[in-house]
N, C-alpha and C positions, 0 to 999 in steps of 0.2 A: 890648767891649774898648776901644772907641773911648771912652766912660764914664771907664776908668781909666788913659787916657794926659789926658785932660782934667783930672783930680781932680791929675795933679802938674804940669800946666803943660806938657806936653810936646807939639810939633807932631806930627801925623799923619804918616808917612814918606809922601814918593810914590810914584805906581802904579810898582811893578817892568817892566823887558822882561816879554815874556811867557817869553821862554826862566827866566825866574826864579821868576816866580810861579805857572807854569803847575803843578799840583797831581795831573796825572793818575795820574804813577807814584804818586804815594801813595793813590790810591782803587782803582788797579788793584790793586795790591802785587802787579804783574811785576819792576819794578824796585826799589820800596823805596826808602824815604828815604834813605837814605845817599848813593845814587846822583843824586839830586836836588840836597842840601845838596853833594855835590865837586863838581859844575859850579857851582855860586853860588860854591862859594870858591875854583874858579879863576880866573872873572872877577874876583873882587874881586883875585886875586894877578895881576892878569895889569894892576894900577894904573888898573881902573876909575873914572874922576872922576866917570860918572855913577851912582853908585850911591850909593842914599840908605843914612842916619844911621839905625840904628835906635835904638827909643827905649829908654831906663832897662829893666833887667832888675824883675822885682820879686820879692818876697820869694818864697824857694823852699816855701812851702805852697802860699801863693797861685798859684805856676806851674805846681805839680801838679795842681792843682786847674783850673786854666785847658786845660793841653795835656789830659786827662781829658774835658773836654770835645770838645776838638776830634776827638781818638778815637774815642769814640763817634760823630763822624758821619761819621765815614771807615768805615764798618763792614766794618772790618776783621776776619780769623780770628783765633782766640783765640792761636796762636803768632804770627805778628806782630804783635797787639795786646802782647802781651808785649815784642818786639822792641822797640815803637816808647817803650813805658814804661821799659825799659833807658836811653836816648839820654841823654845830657848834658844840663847844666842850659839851656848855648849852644843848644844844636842845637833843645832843646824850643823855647826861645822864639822861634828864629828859624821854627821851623815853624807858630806862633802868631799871628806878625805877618803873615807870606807869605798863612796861611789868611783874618785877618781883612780884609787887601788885596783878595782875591781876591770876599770876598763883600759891601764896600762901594763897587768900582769896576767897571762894566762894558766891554765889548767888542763888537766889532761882529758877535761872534757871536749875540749877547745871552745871552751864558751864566749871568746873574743879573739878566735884563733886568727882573722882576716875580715875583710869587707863584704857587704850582701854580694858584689859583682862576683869574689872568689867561691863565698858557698853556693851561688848560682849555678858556675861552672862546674863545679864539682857534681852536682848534682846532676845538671845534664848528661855529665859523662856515661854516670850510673845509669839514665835511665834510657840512654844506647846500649849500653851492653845487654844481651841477651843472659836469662837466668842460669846458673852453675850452680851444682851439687860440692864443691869446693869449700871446703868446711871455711877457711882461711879469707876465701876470697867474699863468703859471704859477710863473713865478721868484718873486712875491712870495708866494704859499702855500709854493710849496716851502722858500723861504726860514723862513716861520711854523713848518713841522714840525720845520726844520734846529736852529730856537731851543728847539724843546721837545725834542727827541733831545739838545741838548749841556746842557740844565737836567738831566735827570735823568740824565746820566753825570756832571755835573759840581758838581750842588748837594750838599749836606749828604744824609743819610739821613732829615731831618725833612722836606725838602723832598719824597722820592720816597711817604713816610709820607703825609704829605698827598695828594699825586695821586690814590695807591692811594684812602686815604678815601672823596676826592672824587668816587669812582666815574668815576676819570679811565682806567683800564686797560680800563673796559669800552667805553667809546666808541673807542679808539683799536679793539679788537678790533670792534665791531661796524661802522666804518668800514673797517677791513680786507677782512671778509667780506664787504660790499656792493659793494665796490669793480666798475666795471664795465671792457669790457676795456681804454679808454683811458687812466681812471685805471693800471689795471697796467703798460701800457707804461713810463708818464710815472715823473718822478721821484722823485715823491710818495711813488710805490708803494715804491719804497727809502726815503725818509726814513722812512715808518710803519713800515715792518720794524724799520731801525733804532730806532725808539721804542722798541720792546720788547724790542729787544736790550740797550738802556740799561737797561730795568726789571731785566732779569733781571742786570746786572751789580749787584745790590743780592741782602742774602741776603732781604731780608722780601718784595722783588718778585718773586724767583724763586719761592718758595713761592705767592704767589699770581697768577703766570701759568701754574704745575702744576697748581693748583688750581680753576683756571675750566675748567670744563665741557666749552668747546669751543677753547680756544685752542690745541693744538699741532691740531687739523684746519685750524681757519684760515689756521694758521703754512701747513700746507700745502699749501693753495690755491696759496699766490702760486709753486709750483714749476709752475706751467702757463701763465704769462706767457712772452713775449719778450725778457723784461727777465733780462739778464746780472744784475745788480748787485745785484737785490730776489733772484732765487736763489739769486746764494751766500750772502746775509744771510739767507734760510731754510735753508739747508743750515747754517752753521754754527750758528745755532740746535738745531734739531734731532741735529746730532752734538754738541753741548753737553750736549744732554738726555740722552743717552744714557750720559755720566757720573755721572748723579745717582742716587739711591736711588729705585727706582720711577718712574725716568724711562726706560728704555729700553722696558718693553711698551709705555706712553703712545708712541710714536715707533712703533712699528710698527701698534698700532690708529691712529695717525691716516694712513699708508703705506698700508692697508686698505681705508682710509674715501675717501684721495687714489683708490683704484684705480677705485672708482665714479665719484669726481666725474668726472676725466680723462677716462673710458672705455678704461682701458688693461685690454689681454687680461692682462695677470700682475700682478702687485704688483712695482714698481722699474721696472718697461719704462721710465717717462720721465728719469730719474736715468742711467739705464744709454743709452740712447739721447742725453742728450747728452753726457755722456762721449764718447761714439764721434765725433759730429759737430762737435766743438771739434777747431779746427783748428791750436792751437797758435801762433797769425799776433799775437794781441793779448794783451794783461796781462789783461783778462778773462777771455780763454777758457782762459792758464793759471792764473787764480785758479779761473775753473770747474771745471778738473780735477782740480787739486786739493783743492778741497772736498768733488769728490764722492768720493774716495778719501778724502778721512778719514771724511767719515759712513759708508761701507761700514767701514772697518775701525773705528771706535768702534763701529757695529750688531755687527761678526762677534766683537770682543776685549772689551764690557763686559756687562754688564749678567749675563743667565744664561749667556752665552759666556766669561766668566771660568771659571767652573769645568766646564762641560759641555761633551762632545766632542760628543756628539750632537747640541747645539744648534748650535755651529760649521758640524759638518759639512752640516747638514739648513739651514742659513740662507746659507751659501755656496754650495750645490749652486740655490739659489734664483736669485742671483745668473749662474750659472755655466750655466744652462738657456737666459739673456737674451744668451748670449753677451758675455761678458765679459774673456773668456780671449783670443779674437782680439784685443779690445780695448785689452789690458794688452801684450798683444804688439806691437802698433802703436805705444803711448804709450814701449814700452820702447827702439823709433828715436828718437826728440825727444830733443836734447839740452836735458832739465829737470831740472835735480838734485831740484828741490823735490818734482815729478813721480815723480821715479824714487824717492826715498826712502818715497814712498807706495807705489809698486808692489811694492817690495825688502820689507815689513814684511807686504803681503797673500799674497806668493808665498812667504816665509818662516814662514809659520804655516802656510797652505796643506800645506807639505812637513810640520812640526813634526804634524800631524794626522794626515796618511797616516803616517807612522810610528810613531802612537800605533794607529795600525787596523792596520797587519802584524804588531805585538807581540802584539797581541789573537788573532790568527791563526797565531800563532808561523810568519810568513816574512816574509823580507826585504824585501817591497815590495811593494801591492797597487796595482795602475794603476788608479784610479777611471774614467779614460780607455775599459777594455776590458770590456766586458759579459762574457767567457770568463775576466776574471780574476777580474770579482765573482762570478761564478759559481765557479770553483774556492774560492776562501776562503771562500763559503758552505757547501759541499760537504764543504771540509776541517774547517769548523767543525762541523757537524750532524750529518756520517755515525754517527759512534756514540753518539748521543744520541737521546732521541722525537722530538725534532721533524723531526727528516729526514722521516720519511715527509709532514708535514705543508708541509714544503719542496715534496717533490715534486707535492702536491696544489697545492699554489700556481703552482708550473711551470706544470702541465697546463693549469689553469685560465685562466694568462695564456693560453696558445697557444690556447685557445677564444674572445678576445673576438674579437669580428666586429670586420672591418677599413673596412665602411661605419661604422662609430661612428667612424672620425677618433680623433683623440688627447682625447676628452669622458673617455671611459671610462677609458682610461691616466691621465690626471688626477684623476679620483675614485679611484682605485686607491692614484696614489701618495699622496694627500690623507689616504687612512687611514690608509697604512702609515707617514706623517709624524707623524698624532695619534698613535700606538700610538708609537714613539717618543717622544715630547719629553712627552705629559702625565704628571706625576707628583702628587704627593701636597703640598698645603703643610702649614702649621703646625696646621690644624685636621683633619687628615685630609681634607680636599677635592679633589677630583682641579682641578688647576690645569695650563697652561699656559703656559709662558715666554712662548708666539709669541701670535698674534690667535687662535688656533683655527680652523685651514682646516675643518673639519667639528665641529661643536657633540656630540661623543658622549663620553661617561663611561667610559673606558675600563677603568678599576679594575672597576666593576661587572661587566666582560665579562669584564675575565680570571678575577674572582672567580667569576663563570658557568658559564666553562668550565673551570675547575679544580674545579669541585663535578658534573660533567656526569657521572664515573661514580659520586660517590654518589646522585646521583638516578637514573642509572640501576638500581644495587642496589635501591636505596629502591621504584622504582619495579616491581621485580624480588620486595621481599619483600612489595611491598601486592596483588600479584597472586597469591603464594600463599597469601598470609592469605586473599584474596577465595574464593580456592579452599577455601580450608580452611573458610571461610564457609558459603560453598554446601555443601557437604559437613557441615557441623554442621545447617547450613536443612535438609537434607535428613533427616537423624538423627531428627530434631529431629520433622520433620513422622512419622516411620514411628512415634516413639514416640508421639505425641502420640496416631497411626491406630490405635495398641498401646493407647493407656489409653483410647479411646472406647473400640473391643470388650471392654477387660475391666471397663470401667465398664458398660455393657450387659449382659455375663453377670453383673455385678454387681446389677444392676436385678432381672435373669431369677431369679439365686439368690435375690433378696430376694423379688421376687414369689412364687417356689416354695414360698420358708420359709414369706411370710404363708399362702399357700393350705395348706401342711403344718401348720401353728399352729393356722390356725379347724378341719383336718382332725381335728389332733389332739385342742384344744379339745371337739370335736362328739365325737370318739370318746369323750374324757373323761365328759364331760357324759353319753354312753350309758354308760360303766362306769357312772358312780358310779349310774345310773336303774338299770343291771341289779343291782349291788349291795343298790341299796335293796328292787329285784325280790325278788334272791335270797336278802335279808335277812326279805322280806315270806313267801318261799316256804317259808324255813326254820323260819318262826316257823309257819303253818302247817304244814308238816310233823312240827314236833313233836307239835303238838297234834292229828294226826292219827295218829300214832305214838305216842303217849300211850292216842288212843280206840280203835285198833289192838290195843293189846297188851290193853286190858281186854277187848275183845271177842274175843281170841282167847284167852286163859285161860277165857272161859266154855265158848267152843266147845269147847277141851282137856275141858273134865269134860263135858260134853255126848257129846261121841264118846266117853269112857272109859264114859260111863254107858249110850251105847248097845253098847259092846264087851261092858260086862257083863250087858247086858241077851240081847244075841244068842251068848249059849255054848247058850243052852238051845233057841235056833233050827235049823229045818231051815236045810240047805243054802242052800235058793231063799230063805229068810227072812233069811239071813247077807248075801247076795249083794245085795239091795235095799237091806239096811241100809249096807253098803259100799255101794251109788249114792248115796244119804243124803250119805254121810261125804265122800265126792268132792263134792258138788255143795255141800255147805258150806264146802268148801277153797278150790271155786273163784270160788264168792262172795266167799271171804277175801280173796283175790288180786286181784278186779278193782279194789274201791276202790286197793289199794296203786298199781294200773297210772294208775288217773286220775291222780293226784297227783303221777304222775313229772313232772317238767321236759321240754319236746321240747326236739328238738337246735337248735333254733334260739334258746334261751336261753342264758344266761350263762353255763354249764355243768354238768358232768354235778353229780346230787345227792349229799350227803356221803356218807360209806358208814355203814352199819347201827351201829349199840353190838353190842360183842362182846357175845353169848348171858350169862345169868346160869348160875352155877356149878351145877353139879347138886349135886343131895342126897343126905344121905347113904344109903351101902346102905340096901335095904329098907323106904325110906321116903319115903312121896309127897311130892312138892314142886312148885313154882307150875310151872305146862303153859311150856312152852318158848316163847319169841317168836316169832311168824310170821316165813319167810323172807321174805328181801328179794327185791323185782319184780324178774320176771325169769328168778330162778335155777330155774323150773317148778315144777311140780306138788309137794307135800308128800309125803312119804313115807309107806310105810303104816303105821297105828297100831302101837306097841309089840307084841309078842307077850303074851298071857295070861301072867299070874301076874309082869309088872313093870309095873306102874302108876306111872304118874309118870318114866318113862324120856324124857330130852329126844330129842327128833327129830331126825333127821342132820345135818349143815349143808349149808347151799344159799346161801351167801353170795358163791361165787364166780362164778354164773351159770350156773354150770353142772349140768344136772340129775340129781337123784338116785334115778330113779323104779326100784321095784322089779321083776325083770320078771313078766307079768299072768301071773298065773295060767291053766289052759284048763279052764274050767268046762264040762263037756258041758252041754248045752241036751236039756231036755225036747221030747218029742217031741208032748208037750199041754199048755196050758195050766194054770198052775199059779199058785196064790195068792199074792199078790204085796200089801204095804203101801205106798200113796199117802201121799208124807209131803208137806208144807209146811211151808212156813215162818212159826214164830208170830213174830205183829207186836210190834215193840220195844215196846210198850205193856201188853203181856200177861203181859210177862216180869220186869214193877215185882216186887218183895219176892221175887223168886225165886232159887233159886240158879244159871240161869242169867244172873241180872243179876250182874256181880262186881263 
């Protein structure tokens, strides 16, 4: 700018008071320019002679374009950045020339004494040297931090751009951290604070003093000094944070992480403890009190305490365990309005809570105060609901912890009963907590646990009678199996029986068809013996007729011989038939006979009748005289037909008698006993 007051000839105005050019209210935007520009023009109305000439306006593109500039490094919010592009053509440029003043003259703050590289180095220097007791030597560092805490409240947003770069927020934080306890006393330890209380009044600085790793832990380091002044520029840090988006759990993990460093038995014990022991006597220790009453009530009123009662109530009961209450009570003598308007806003939400828990309860007032009153509202709440009996089992329970445990056990106790309140669910389904997480447990998973306890019990209910049912089919299972070995065995047995009844059978076969072919052999025999049979018995027929006709002319005793003859040729007849028969141990008994050929007619001879068949005895006696050729009885049935004997008296001497034999089948060739 200094360029384009040059290019028209125009002198440079002089440096303003500082009451004029001083630019705070417009990088804070508490007050805003308006309020800045009516004090400039009351001085000027009030016949200012020292008050320089500002130079020529210029063309109103070109000043839009110039104050546009200057805007952006005021980094300002997008509704007052609007605000300030509303303002008049006057007011733009005067805010142009004030800004360009501001960053081509310095002051003995050195508030544009050099570049972020120079207060960089400087500041490294400082936080190599080792701490002195050097009155002089301490004023002149302290003074070096003083220069780098008023550049980045007071330079541009390109200037604090840079630093960050520079990798200038990490040295300031890692010179923080190291700090040892003499640095903390000293004053330093407040001007470093302050450093990064300037960072974060920038928006690009804020983000990345959220965004390092470790810095709101550091931040709360310096809550364990001596040092008034570096506290409450860590406390209000920290209750700053607690406005931000994702800034208030970062405030309570680093309060967590403070409880270790410290060695404080609870989390706040040092915050709440000096509260109590500010005495009210100096402007520090009522600036103490008051800080620390905003960061409690920024911790208890933002972040998940905007909309959660649970969290209110479970984050101020935290509070209120450290003794707090006596405390506020004590503060509530001190005539402090500042004080008291802190206390009036934690005891007016305090009350705004309990009466959100007695609605819940449907009574009038639940005294958090009285263990028999949380007890009834609990009671009142449960009774006819399940969970009562689990109430009571919680009761009991308590009344069981052993009183040598101290209050170890009562704190694990409440510690769960805090997670099982406040974790819920975030946007991914993840079980989250608002607070640090007093105990690391899942508690979604548990309730899901035990709200699935009696299907696993059924489950567990119906796997054991299937296993039954199991056992019981195993068992089945095995008798039938026991069942078709035995009948596969009698299986084996019938088959072996069949095979031995088959070659049985086979073998019996095998004899039929032998006796068959026997009885075939025997048959065919027998005919031809039954053939030679009946020729030879036809002869015999006319042999006996010829000896009947022979003996009419016989004595008695001549007759009688001749009948032994006739007998002992029948019985010859009869034996071969007897050979020839089949024994009973052949194939069975022989066919039966051919029925007799027909007799002939009256009075005329015809072929001698066939031999009977074996067996049916002795042949009958010869026909009577005078019927020749008469067939002989039948004897087929076995049964015999003999006539009965005659009683020939017997001589009382010997009497002449014919020896017959029998002619040899050779003698009988051409004869008519050959037939």
């Amino acid at each position: 700018m200094l360029k384009w007051w040059r290019r028209r000839g125009a002198q440079a105005p002089q440096s303003p008071s500082r009451s004029e050019s001083a630019r705070t209210p417009i990088r804070r935007g508490d007050k805003g320019t308006r309020s800045s520009f009516r004090n400039r023009s009351a001085t000027r109305g009030r016949g200012d002679s020292a008050a320089p000439v500002a130079p020529p306006m210029p063309p109103e593109d070109e000043l839009n374009e110039l104050f546009a500039k200057v805007v952006s490094e005021l980094d300002l919010s997008a509704d007052k950045r609007d605000i300030m592009m509303s303002l008049s053509a006057d007011k733009k440029w005067q805010i142009i020339v004030s800004n360009d003043q501001s960053r081509t003259t310095g002051d003995d703050e050195g508030r544009s004494g050099g570049s972020a590289d120079t207060y960089l180095e400087e500041f490294q220097k400082l936080a190599m040297m080792p701490f002195t007791h050097d009155i002089n030597e301490l004023s002149k560092r302290s003074k070096t931090v003083n220069h780098l805490k008023t550049a980045l409240r007071t330079q541009p947003n390109s200037f604090v751009m840079r630093f960050i770069n520079i990798k200038g927020l990490e040295v300031v934080m890692d010179f923080l951290d190291k700090m040892d306890y003499d640095y903390r006393s000293s004053v330093i330890h407040t001007a470093v604070v302050g450093c990064i209380k300037a960072v974060m009044n920038n928006s690009h600085g804020r983000s990345h003093v959220l965004t390092h790793p470790r810095s709101i832990r550091i931040i709360t380091q310096s809550l364990s000094c001596d040092n008034t002044k570096a506290k409450v520029a860590a406390l209000e840090i920290l209750a700053a944070v607690c406005l931000v988006p994702d800034g208030h759990k970062k405030v309570l993990v680093g309060m967590s992480y403070f409880q270790k460093f410290a060695n404080e038995r609870t989390r706040f014990q040092t915050i709440v403890n000096d509260l109590d022991r500010s005495s009210n006597q100096t402007t520090e220790d009522v600036s103490l009190q008051t800080t620390i009453m905003t960061f409690i009530n920024a911790a208890l009123s933002y972040g998940p305490g905007e909309d959660s009662l649970e969290f209110r109530v479970h984050l101020r009961y935290e509070f209120l365990m450290l003794g707090l209450e006596p405390i506020v009570e004590k503060l509530r003598k001190q005539n402090n309005e500042l004080v008291r308007r802190h206390l009036e806003f934690f005891s007016s939400t305090r009350q705004q809570d309990e009466e959100m828990i007695s609605s819940r309860f449907n009574q009038l007032h639940v005294d958090a105060r009285s263990s028999s009153s949380l007890v009834k509202a609990l009671q009142t709440k449960l009774s006819h609901t399940s969970a009562y009996p689990h109430l009571l089992s919680l009761l009991s329970h308590l009344l069981l912890i052993p009183e040598e445990s101290r209050a170890l056990r009562w704190q694990l106790t409440s510690k769960v009963v805090q997670q099982i309140v406040l974790q819920e669910e975030d946007q991914d389904n993840e079980p989250y907590d608002p607070d640090s997480a007093p105990l690391v447990i899942n508690v979604e998973n548990m309730i899901k646990n035990l709200a699935s306890e009696n299907e696993l019990i059924e489950l567990r209910n119906s796997l054991n009678r299937k296993a039954e049912a199991l056992d019981e089919t195993k068992a089945e299972l095995g008798k039938k199996e026991r069942e078709c070995d035995v009948r596969q065995q009698e299986k084996e047995d019938i088959k072996s029986a069949m095979n031995k009844v088959m070659q049985k059978l086979e073998k019996e076969n095998a004899n039929v068809r032998e006796a068959k072919q026997r009885e075939k052999e025997l048959s065919g025999q027998l005919e031809e013996h039954r053939a030679g049979h009946n020729i030879g018995g036809a002869e015999r027929s006319r042999v006996m007729a010829i000896l009947e006709e022979a003996s009419k002319g016989l004595s008695d005793t001549s007759k009688a011989e001749a009948l032994k003859i006739l007998e002992d040729m029948k019985s010859t007849a009869t034996a071969p038939a007897k050979a020839t028969t089949p024994t009973s141990g052949g194939a069975g008994p022989p066919p039966p006979p051919p029925p007799p050929p027909p007799p002939g007619p009256p009075g005329m001879g015809g072929p001698p009748p066939p031999p009977p068949p074996p067996g049916s005895g002795p042949p009958g006696p010869p026909p009577p005289p005078g019927m020749p050729g008469a067939p002989p009885p039948p004897g087929g049935l076995g049964i015999a037909t003999r006539l009965p004997a005659k009683k020939i008296p017997k001589a009382s001497v010997s009497l002449k008698s014919y020896n017959w034999s029998k002619i040899p089948d050779l003698k009988i060739e051409k004869t008519i006993w050959k037939g």
